[in-house]
C-alpha positions as CSV (number, residue, x, y, z in Angstrom):
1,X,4.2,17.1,-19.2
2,X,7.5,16.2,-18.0
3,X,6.9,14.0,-14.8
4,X,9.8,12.3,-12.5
5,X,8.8,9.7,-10.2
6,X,10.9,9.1,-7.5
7,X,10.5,6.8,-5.0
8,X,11.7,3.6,-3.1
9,X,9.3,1.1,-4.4
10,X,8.6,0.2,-7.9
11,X,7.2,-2.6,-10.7
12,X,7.6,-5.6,-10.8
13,X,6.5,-5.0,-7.5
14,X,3.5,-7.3,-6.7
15,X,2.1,-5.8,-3.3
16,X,1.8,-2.4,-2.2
17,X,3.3,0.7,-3.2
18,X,5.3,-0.9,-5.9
19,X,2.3,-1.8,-7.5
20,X,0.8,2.0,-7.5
21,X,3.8,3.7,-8.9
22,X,4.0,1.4,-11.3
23,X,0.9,1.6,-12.3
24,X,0.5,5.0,-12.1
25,X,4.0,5.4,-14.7
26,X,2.3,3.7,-17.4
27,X,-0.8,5.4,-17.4
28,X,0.7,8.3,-17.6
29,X,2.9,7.1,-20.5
30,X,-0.1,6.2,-22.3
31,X,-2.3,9.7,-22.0
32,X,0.5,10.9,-24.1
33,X,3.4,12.1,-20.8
34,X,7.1,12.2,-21.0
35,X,8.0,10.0,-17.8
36,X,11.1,8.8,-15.6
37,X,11.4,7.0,-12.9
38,X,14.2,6.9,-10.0
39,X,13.3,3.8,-7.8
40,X,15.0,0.8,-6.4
41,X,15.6,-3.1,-7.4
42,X,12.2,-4.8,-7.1
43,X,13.2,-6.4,-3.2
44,X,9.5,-6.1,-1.4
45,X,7.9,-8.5,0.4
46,X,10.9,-10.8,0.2
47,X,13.0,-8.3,1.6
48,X,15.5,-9.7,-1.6
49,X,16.6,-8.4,-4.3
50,X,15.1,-10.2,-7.0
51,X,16.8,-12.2,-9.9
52,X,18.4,-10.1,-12.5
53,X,18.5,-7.3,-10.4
54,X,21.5,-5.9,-8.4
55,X,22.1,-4.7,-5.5
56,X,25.2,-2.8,-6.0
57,X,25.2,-1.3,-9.4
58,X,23.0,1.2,-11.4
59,X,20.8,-0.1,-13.8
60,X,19.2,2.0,-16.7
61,X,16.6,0.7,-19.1
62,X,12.9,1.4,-21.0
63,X,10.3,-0.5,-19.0
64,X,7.0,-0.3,-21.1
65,X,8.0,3.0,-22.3
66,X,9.2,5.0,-18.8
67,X,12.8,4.9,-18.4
68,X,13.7,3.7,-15.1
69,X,16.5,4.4,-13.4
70,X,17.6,1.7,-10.4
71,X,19.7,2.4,-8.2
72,X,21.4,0.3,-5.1
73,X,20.8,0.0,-1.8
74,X,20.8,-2.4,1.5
75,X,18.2,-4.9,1.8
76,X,18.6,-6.5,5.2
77,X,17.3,-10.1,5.3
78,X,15.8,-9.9,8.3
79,X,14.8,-6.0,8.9
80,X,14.6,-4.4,12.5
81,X,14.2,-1.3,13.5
82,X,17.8,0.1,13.1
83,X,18.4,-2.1,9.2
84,X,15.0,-0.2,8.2
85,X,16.3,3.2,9.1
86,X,19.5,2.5,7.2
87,X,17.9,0.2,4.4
88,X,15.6,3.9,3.6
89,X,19.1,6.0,4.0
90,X,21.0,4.0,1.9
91,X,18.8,4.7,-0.8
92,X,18.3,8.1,0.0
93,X,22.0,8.4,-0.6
94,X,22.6,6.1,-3.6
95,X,19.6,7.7,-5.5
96,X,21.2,11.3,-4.9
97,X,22.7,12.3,-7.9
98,X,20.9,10.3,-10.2
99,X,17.7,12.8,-9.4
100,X,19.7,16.0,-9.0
101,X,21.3,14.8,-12.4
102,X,17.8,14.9,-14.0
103,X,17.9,18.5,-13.9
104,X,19.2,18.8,-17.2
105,X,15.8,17.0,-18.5
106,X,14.0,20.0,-17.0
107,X,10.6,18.2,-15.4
108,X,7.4,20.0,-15.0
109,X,6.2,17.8,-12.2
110,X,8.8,15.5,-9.3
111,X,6.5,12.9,-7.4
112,X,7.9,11.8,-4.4
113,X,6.4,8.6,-3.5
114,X,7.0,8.1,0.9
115,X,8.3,6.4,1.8
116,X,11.2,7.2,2.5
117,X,11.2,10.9,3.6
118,X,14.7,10.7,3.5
119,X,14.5,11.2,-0.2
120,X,13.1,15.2,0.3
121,X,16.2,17.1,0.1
122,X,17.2,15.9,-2.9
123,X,13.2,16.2,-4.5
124,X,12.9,19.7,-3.2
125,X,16.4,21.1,-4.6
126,X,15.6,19.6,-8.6
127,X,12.2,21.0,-8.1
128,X,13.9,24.4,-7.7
129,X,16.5,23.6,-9.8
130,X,14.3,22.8,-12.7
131,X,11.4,25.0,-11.5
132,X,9.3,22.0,-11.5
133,X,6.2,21.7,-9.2
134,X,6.5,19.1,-6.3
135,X,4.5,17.4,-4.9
136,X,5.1,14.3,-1.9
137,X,2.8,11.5,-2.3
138,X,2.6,9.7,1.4
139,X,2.1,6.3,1.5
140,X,2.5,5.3,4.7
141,X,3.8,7.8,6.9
142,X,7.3,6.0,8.3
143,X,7.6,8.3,11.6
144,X,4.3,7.7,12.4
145,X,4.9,3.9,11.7
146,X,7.9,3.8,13.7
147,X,6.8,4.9,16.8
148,X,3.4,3.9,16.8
149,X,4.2,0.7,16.4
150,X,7.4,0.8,19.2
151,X,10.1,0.4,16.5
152,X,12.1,2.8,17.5
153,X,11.9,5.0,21.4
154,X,12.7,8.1,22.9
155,X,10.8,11.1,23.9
156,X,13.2,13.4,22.2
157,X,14.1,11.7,19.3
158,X,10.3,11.4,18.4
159,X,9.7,15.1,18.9
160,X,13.0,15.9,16.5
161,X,11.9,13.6,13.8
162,X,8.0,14.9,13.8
163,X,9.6,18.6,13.6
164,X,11.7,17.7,10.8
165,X,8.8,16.1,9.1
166,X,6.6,18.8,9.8
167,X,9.2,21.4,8.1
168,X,10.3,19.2,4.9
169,X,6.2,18.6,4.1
170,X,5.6,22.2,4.1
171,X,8.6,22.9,1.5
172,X,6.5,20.9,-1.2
173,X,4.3,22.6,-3.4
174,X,1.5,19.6,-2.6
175,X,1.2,17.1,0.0
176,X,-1.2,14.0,-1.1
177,X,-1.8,10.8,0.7
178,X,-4.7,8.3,0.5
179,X,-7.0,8.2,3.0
180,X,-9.3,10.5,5.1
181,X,-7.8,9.7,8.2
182,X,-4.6,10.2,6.6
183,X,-5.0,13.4,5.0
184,X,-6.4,14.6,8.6
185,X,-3.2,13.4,10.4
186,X,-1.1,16.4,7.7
187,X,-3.4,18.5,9.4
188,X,-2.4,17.8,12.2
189,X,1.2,17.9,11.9
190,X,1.0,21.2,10.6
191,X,0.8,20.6,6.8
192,X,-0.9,24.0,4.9
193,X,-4.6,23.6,4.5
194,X,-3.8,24.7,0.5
195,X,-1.1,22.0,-0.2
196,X,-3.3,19.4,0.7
197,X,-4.0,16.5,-1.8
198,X,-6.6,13.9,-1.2
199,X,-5.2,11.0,-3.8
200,X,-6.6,7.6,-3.0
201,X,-5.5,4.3,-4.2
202,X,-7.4,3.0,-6.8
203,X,-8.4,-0.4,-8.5
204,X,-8.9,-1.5,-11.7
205,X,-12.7,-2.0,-11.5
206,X,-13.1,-3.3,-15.0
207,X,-10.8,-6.4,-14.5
208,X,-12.8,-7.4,-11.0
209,X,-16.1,-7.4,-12.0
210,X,-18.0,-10.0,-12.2
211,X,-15.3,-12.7,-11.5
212,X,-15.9,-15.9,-10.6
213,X,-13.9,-18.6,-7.8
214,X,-11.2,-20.1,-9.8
215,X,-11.1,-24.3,-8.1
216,X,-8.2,-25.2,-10.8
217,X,-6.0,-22.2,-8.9
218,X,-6.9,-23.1,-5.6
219,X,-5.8,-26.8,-6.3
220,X,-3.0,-25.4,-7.4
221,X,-2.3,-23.5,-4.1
222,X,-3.1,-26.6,-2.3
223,X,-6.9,-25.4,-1.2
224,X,-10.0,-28.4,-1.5
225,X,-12.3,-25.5,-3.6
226,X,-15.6,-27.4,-2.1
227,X,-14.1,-25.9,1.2
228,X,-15.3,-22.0,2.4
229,X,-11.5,-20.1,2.3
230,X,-10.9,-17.5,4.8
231,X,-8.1,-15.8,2.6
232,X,-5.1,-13.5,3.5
233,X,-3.3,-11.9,0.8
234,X,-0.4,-9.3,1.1
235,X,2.9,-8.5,3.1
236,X,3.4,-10.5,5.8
237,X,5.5,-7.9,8.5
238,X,5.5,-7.2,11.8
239,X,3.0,-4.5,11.6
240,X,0.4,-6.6,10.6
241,X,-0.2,-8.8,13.6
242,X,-0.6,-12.0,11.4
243,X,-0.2,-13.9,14.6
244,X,-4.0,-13.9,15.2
245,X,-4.7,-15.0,12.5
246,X,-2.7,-18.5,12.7
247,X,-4.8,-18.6,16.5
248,X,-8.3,-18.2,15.0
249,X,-7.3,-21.1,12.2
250,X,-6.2,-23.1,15.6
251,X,-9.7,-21.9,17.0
252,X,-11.9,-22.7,14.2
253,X,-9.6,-26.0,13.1
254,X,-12.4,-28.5,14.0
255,X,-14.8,-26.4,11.4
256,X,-14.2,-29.1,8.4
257,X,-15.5,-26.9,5.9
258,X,-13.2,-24.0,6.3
259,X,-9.9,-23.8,5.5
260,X,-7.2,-20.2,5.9
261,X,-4.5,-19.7,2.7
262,X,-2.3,-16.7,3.3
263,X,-0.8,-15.4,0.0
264,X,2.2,-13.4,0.2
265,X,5.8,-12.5,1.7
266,X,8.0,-10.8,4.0
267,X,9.7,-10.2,7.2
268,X,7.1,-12.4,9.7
269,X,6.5,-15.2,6.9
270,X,8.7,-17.9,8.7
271,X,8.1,-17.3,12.3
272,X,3.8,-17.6,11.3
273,X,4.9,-20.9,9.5
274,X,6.6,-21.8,12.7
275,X,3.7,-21.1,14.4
276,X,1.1,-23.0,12.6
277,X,3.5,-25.8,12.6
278,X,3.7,-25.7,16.4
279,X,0.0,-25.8,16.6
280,X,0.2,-28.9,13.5
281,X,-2.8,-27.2,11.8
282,X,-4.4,-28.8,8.7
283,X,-6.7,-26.0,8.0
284,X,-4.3,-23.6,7.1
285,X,-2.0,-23.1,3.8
286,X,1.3,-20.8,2.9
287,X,1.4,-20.0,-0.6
288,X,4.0,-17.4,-2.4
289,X,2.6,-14.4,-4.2
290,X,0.7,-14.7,-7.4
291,X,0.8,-12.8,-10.6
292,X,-1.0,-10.2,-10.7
293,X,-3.2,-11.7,-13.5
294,X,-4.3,-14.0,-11.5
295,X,-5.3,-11.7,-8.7
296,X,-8.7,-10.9,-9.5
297,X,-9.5,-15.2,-9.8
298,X,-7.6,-15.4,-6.3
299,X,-9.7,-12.6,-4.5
300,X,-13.0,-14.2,-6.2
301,X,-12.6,-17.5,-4.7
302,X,-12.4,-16.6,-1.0
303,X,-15.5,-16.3,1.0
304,X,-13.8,-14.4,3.7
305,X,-10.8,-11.4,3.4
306,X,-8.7,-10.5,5.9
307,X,-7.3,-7.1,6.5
308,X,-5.2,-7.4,9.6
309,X,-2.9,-4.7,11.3
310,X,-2.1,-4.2,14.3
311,X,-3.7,-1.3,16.7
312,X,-1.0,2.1,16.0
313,X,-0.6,1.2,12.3
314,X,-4.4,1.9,11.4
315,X,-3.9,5.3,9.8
316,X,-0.3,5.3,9.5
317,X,-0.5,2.9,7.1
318,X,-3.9,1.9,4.9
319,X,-3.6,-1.7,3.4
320,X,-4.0,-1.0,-0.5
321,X,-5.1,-4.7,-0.8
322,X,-8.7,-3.4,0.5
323,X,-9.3,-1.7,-3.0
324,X,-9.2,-5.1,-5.0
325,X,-10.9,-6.9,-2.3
326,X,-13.9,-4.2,-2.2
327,X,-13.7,-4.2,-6.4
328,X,-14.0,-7.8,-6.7
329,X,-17.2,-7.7,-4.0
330,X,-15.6,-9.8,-1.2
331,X,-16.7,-9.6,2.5
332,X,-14.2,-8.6,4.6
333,X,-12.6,-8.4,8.2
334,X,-11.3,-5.3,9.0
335,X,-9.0,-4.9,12.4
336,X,-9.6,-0.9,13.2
337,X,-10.5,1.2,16.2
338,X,-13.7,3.1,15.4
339,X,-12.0,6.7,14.4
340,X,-9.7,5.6,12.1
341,X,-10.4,5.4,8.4
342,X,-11.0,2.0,8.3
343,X,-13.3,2.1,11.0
344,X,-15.2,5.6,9.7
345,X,-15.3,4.0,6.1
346,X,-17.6,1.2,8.1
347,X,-20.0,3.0,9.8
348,X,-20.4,5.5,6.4
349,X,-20.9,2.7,4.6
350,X,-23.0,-0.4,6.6
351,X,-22.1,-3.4,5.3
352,X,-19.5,-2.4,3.4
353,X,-17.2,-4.7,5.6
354,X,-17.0,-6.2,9.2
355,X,-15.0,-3.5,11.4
356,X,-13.6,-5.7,14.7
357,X,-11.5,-4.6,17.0
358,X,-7.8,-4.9,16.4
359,X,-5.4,-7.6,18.7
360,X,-8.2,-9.3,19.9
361,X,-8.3,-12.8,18.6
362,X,-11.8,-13.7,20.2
363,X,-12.8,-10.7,17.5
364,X,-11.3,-11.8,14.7
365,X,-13.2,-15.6,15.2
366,X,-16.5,-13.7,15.5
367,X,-15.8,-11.3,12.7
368,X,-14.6,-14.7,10.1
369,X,-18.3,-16.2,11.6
370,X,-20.4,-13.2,10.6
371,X,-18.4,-12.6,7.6
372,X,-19.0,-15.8,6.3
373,X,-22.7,-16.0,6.6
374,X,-22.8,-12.5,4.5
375,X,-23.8,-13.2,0.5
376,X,-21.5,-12.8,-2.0
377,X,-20.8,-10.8,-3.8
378,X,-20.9,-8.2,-1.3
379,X,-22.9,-5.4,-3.6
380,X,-21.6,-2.6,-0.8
381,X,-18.7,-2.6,-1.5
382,X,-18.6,-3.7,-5.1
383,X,-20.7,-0.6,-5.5
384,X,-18.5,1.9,-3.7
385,X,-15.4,0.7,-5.7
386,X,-17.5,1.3,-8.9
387,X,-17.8,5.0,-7.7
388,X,-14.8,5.8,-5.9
389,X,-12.1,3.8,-6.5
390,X,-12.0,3.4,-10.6
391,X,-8.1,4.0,-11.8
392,X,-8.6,5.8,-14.8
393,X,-10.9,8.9,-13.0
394,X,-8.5,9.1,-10.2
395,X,-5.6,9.0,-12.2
396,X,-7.1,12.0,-14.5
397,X,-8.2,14.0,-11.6
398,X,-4.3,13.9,-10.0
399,X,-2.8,15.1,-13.5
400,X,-5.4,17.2,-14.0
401,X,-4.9,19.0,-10.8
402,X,-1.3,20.1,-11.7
403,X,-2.3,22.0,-15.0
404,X,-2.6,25.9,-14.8
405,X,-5.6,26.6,-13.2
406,X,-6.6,29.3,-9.6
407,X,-5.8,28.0,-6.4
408,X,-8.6,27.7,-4.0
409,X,-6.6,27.4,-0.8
410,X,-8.8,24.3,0.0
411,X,-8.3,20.8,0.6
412,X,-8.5,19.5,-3.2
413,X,-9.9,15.7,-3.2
414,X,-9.2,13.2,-6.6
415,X,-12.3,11.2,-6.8
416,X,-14.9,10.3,-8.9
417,X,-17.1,12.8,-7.7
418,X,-14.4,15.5,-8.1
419,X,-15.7,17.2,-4.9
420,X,-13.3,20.0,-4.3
């Protein structure tokens, strides 16, 4: 097939959705698929455009055999509310005509990665244009985002912008998104029963396995490896609530054996160093990203994960660094209410992770305790990322799903199962 991907985030993204699409453009270069991407300069978690990159002019080229198309937009330094909204426009516009311009290539299959739902318009007229199926792939959903987390306010203005979301995700042949609870919040903002993709993140199981803690990397990060490490690894926003975190490492500080390394970058990363400055904490260490070689050794040497967000975010937004974390066998702390996918993916599966209550920073110290007298590695979940999280079955199932073949007008789910 003929597949465009389109979407705001792309390789050599390290984190997040970057990392997915990416990912998920290679593989399907490799099973034998004619693929082009439309995406942006690499800029997240940095929230900067990074070197050799622009921000103001196009940029062509063959990237590992997908030919990616970048195109410009505003990156605000330090994003609010009203920079994100224009940030996600700005590409929406700049990346117009390159996507309506593919219509000439003729696609059989536009992915629109979402964020940004600003992009629809433009998706929804090539897929016509080319008669091409479409399908959106949600990510996080932004509206929900937005307002559940107070970014933005207004009665009305949240009613307009669920309608209009409501009306573009019923134009698309498919909606997907990765998560239960996700898939039941298209439900309920109307989404078709029969459009409905379930399309989980996945890991590479194969490269997690069996890893052992790496001491020459965490000298290198500036960790004592005899020490237990209570790790963070990811974005640092706002919708994550890192500031608990920085209070339980000021809690537990007189523990000598323990020491917190958060991994990672973005829009909160300075005021938390501020923080654990204020507080003059020893226990605690900043390090950059790593290279996603080096992932599986990083998630292998902590005794403790973190998965952090704050209460509003839970299903708007599933962490994807819980995939690696439950391939690699690690014990983690999981902030999410009980009815949210985090919380229902805990009580389905005991043990698979400790579920604590979000905000609460007397939790978070009690979850870190219990997590940490857990074994390792954490068979649970190494076990359920064997069976339901493996890249190349999901990745096969997606494809798979868009070849002729009768519609059952039910909820289709890609897993390893292949329950439909």
């Amino acid at each position: 097939m003929k597949i465009l991907l389109y979407g705001i985030n792309y390789s050599p993204e390290l984190t997040g959705i970057g990392k997915y699409s990416g990912e998920m453009a290679r593989w399907l270069v490799q099973q034998g698929h004619e693929v082009q991407v439309v995406t942006a300069p690499p800029y997240y978690p940095e929230w900067k455009v990074g070197p050799g990159y622009s921000t103001w002019h196009y940029q062509t080229l063959m990237e590992e055999g997908v030919r990616v198309t970048r195109c410009p937009l505003y990156v605000p330094s330090r994003p609010s509310s009203f920079k994100r909204v224009l940030h996600l426009a700005s590409f929406a516009f700049s990346s117009l005509f390159p996507v309506l311009g593919q219509w000439w290539w003729k696609p059989d299959l536009v992915i629109q990665v979402v964020p940004t739902l600003f992009c629809s318009l433009p998706t929804l007229l090539l897929g016509k244009l080319a008669g091409a199926q479409r399908v959106v792939h949600i990510q996080d959903y932004e509206v929900d985002a937005l307002f559940g987390l107070a970014l933005a306010k207004g009665g009305r203005l949240k009613g307009i912008a669920f309608a209009v979301e409501r009306w573009l995700l019923n134009r698309f042949d498919r909606v997907s998104t990765i998560s239960e609870g996700m898939l039941k919040r298209a439900r309920q903002k109307g989404v078709e029963e029969s459009k409905l993709l379930f399309f989980p993140n996945w890991s590479e199981v194969s490269r997690f396995c069996g890893v052992e803690k790496d001491a020459p990397l965490l000298r290198n990060l500036g960790v004592d490896p005899t020490k237990r490490v209570v790790l963070y690894s990811g974005n640092m926003g706002e919708k994550q609530g890192l500031e608990s975190v920085i209070e339980a490492a000021h809690r537990l500080h007189k523990r000598d054996d323990l020491h917190f390394l958060m991994v990672g970058d973005g829009a909160a990363k300075r005021r938390l160093m501020d923080q654990a400055s204020d507080f003059g904490l020893e226990n605690l260490t900043f390090a950059p990203l790593q290279p996603y070689e080096l992932l599986p050794s990083l998630l292998a040497s902590a005794d403790c994960h973190l998965v952090v967000q704050k209460r509003g975010a839970a299903d708007a937004v599933l962490p994807s660094k819980l995939t690696n974390i439950l391939a690699v066998g690690g014990n983690a702390v999981i902030t999410a209410d009980p009815d949210t996918t985090l919380g229902i993916l805990c009580e389905k599966y005991p043990g698979i992770a400790q579920r604590i209550e979000p905000e609460s920073v007397d939790a978070l110290v009690s979850g870190i305790e219990h997590s940490l007298s857990k074994l390792r590695p954490n068979t649970i979940a190494a076990d359920y990322a064997r069976d339901y999280l493996d890249k190349d079955v999901l990745l096969s199932r997606f494809v798979a799903v868009f070849s002729p073949q009768p519609c059952s007008g039910q909820t289709e789910y890609v897993d390893r199962h292949g329950n439909l």
